[in-house]
N, C-alpha and C positions, 0 to 999 in steps of 0.2 A: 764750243767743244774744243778741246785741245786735243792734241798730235800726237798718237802711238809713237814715240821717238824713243831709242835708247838710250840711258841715262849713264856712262861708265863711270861718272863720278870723277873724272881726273887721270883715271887709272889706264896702264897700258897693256892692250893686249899682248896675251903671251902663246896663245896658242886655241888649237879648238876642238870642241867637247861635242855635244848636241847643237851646241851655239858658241860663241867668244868665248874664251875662257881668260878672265883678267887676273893679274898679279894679284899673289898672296897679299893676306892682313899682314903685318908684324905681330910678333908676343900676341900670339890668338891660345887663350888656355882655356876660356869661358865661352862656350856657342849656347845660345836658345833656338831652338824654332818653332814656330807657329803652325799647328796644322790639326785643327778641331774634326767633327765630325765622325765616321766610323771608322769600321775595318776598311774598308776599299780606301777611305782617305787615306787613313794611315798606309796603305801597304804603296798608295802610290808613292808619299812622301822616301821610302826610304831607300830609292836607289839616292839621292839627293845626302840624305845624311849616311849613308856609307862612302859616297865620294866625299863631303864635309870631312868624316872621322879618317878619311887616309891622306886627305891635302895637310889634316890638323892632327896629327895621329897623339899628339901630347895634349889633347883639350880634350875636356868633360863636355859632353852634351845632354841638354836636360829640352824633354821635349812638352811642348807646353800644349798637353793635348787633353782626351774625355776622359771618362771614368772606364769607357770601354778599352779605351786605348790602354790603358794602366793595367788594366787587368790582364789584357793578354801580354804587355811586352812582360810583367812578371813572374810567367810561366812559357818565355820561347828566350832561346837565345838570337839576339838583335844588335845592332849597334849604338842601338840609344843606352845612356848609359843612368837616366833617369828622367820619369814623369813627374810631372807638376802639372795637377785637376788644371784647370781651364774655370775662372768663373764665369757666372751668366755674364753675356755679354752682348748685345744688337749685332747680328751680323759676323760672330765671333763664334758663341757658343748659345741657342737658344734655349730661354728661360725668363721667371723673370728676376729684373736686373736689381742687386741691392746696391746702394751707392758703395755705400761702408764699407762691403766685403768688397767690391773692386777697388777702392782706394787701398785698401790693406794689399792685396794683390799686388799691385803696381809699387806698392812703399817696398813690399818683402822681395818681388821681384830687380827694383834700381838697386837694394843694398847687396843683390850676388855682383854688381859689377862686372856684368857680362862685357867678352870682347866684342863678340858678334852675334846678331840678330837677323835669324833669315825666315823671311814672309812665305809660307807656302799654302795660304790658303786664301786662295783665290786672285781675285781682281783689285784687292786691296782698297777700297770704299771704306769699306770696317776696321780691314784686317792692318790695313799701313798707317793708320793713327793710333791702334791698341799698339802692336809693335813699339814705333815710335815712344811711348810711355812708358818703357821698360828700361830707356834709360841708355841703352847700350853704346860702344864706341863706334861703333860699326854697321849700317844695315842695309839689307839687299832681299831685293822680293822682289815681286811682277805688281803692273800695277794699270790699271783701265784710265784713258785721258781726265776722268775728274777723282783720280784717286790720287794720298798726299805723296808725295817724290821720298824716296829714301833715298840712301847714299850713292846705291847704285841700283835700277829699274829696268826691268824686263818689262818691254812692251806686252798687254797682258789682251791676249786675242781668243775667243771662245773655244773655238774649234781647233785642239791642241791637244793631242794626247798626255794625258795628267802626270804620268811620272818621268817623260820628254821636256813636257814645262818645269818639272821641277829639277832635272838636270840644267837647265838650263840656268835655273837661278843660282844653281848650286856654283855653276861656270863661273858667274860674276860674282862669286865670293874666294872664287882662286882655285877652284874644285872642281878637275875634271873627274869626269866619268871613272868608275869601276865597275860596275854593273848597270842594264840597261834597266832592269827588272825589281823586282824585293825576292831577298831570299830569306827565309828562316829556317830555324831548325827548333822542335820541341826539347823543352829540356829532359834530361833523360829519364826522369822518374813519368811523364807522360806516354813513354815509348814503352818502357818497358809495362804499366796499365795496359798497353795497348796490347802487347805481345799478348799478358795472362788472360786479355779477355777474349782474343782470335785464336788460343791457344788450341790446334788439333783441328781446325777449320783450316780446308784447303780449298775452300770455294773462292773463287775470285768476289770482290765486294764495290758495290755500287752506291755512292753516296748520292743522295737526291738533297739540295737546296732548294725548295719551290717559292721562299720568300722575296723580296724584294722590298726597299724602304719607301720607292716610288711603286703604286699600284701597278702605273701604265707599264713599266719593266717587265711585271711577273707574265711567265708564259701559262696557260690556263691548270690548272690542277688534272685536268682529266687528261690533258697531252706528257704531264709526270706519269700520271697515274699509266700512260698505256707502256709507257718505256719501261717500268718496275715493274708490269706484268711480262715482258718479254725479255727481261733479263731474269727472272725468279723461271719464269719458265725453260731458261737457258745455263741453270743451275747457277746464277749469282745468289751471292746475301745483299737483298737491299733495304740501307738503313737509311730514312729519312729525318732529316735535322733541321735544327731550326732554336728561336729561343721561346721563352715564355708564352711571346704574343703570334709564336706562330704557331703554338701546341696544335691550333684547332684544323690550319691549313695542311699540318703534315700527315694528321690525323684524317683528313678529308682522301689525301692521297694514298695512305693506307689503304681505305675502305674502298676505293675504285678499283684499286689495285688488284685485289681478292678477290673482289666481287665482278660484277661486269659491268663493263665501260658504256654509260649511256650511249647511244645510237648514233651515228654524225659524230663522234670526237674524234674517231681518227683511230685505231690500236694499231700498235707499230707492229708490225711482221702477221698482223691479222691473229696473234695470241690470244687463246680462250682457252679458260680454264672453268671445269665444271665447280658446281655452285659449293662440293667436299672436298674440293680442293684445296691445300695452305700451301701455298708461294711465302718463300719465305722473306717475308718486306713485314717493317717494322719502324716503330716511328721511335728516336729516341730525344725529339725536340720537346728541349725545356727542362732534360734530364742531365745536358754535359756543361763542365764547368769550359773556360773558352782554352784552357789547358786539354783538357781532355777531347774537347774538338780537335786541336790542334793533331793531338796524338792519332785520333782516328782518320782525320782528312791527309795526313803525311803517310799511313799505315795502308790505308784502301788503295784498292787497283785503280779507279776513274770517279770524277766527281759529276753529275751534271747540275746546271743550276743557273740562276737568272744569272744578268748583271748583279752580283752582291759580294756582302763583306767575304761568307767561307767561300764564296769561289776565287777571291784576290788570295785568299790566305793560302788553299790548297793549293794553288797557281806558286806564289811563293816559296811553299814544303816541298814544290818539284812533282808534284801530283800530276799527273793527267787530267784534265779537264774539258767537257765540253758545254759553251757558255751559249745564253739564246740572249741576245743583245738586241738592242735598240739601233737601227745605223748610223744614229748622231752619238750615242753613247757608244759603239764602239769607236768611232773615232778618238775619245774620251779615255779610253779603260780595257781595249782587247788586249787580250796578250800579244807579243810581236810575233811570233813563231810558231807554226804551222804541227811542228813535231809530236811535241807531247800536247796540245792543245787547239782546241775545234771549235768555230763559230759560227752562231747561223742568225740571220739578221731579220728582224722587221722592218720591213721599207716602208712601215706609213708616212705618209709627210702634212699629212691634216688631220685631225680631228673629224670622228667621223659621228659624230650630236652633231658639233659647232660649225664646222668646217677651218676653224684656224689650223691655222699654219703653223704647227709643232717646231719645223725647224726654227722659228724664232725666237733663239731660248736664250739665256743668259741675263747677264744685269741689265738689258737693255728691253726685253719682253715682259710680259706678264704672262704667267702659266694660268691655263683657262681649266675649269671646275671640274673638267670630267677625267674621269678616270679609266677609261676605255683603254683593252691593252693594245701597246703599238707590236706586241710580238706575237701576236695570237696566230699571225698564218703561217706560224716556223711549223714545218711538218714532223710527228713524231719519230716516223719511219726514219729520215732520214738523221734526227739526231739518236737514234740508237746505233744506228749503221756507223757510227762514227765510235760509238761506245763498242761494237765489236771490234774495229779500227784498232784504237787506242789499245785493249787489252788485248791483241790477237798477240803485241809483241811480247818481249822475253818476260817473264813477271818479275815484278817488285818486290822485293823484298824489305818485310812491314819491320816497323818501328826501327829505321836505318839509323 
């Protein structure tokens, strides 16, 4: 096993960020960076490439990320200033892997002649030999003791808030800090959709995310479902979202919502509404394009929603939000700040089939089969109470 060491490559510290921050490249006009995965990935990567784009303010950055990623940075204003798809790749980007189309990859990627190459996904096993093949003059990423050394390496340790780690790398590419966070903004043809569709609604609006890409994340549908019944009963509009594969889940919380919450789930503020009742909650998952998310999640009063991509996104738009996290994943992913954003944590620490021991996560465990949530004992009561919270201040004003 080898030695979490820092790697500075030669270079001399000049100052410090999250971590060292080492001397500028020279003539840097070409950056890539590497960062697959979803919305949450991405939003962690981009305090990192907004520090990159102000250290390098004359260089193009092309982000070499999903199909998901493309689609939304071309309907928000961002700092990246182009995508390039990500093919299959082991440990990169899951699928399966064609040889030919990654050799073409890597041929059409060495002839941009990039300056610099910065690794921001993950522990670098995978990610710091695909890098590496891109050919560049320069590169810098984190990297776990059996992963290959770039130019300059960030000791890469599990338990690291993700967009803190990627400041970090960002440092040893000569890039301090600007932001601690991601910011975005929709573009404005999205804001203004948003205004004509809120238009003459002065109900405060409550966005529900119930998905989650990991099962174990999601907090139960019926503890959504009790909070959408206590804000509809407390004259919000609550619109539940989601994508294609979550039509059926949002759809579930609809119907709890309206109807009445089986026995034992919990309903927050003890809300019941007769069975002629219509609270106004509505599912609009699998309807909006990720533009048009964009516009509604930056336009609404307060989000709630597991650990997930639209709750990175809303968090970024400057949205309110209050998240139900895992408390190894929020070490990973909470917001830093208390103000506009609320978290309430599951403390499982085993597996409660198997008895393993969750906290042993990373490239160094094996994730055991069940799917049991580790957030199920976050109380509803108390995540609406926070939803009063949040909106009790001055209001928002949508599509800014």
């Amino acid at each position: 096993m080898g030695h979490l060491n820092a790697d500075f490559g030669g270079a001399h510290m000049t100052g410090y960020g999250v971590g060292p921050v080492l001397e500028e490249f020279s003539e840097v006009a070409r950056i890539a960076v590497l960062r697959g995965g979803g919305l949450g990935d991405l939003m962690y990567a981009f305090p990192a490439v907004s520090a990159l784009k102000a250290a390098y303010p004359e260089s193009g950055v092309t982000l070499l990320g999903t199909p998901i990623h493309a689609e939304l940075l071309a309907q928000v204003e961002s700092p990246v200033d182009e995508t390039v798809i990500l093919p299959f790749a082991e440990g990169v980007r899951p699928g399966a892997v064609d040889q030919e189309k990654l050799d073409e990859f890597f041929a059409a990627m060495r002839a941009r002649n990039f300056d610099l190459a910065v690794q921001l996904h993950g522990g670098g096993r995978y990610s710091n030999p695909f890098l590496l093949r891109l050919g560049a003059q320069h590169t810098v990423g984190a990297g776990t003791p059996d992963a290959a050394r770039l130019e300059r390496t960030v000791p890469y340790v599990y338990y690291q808030h993700e967009p803190l780690r990627a400041l970090e790398v960002a440092g040893y590419a000569g890039a301090p800090p600007v932001d601690l966070e991601a910011r975005l903004r929709p573009r404005p043809e999205f804001e203004r959709q948003l205004a004509v569709s809120l238009a003459g609604d002065t109900r405060k609006v409550l966005v529900i995310h119930p998905g989650a890409t990991d099962p174990r994340r999601r907090w139960p549908a019926e503890r959504f479902a009790a909070v959408a019944r206590s804000a509809a009963d407390d004259g919000f509009r609550v619109l539940v979202v989601g994508d294609q594969s979550e039509r059926e889940l949002a759809e579930t919380v609809v119907e709890l919502a309206v109807g009445r919450v089986p026995a034992g789930t919990g309903t927050a503020r003890g809300s019941r509404f007769a069975d002629d009742d219509a609270p106004q909650v509505a599912s609009l998952a699998g309807k909006l394009s990720l533009g048009e998310l964009a516009g509604l999640l930056a336009g609404c009063s307060v989000v709630v929603a597991n650990d997930s991509g639209p709750r990175h996104v809303a968090q970024a738009l400057g949205t309110p939000t209050v998240g139900i996290f895992w408390a190894g994943n929020a070490m990973h992913a909470a917001p830093l700040g208390r103000s506009l954003h609320r978290i309430h944590l599951g403390w499982a620490t085993h597996c409660p089939v198997c008895g393993i021991d969750i906290t042993q996560v990373g490239w160094t465990a094996p994730r055991c089969r069940h799917d049991v949530s580790s957030v199920e004992a976050v109380s509803a009561d108390a995540v609406y109470e926070d939803v009063l919270q949040l909106t009790a201040m001055t209001p928002r004003p949508r599509g800014r």
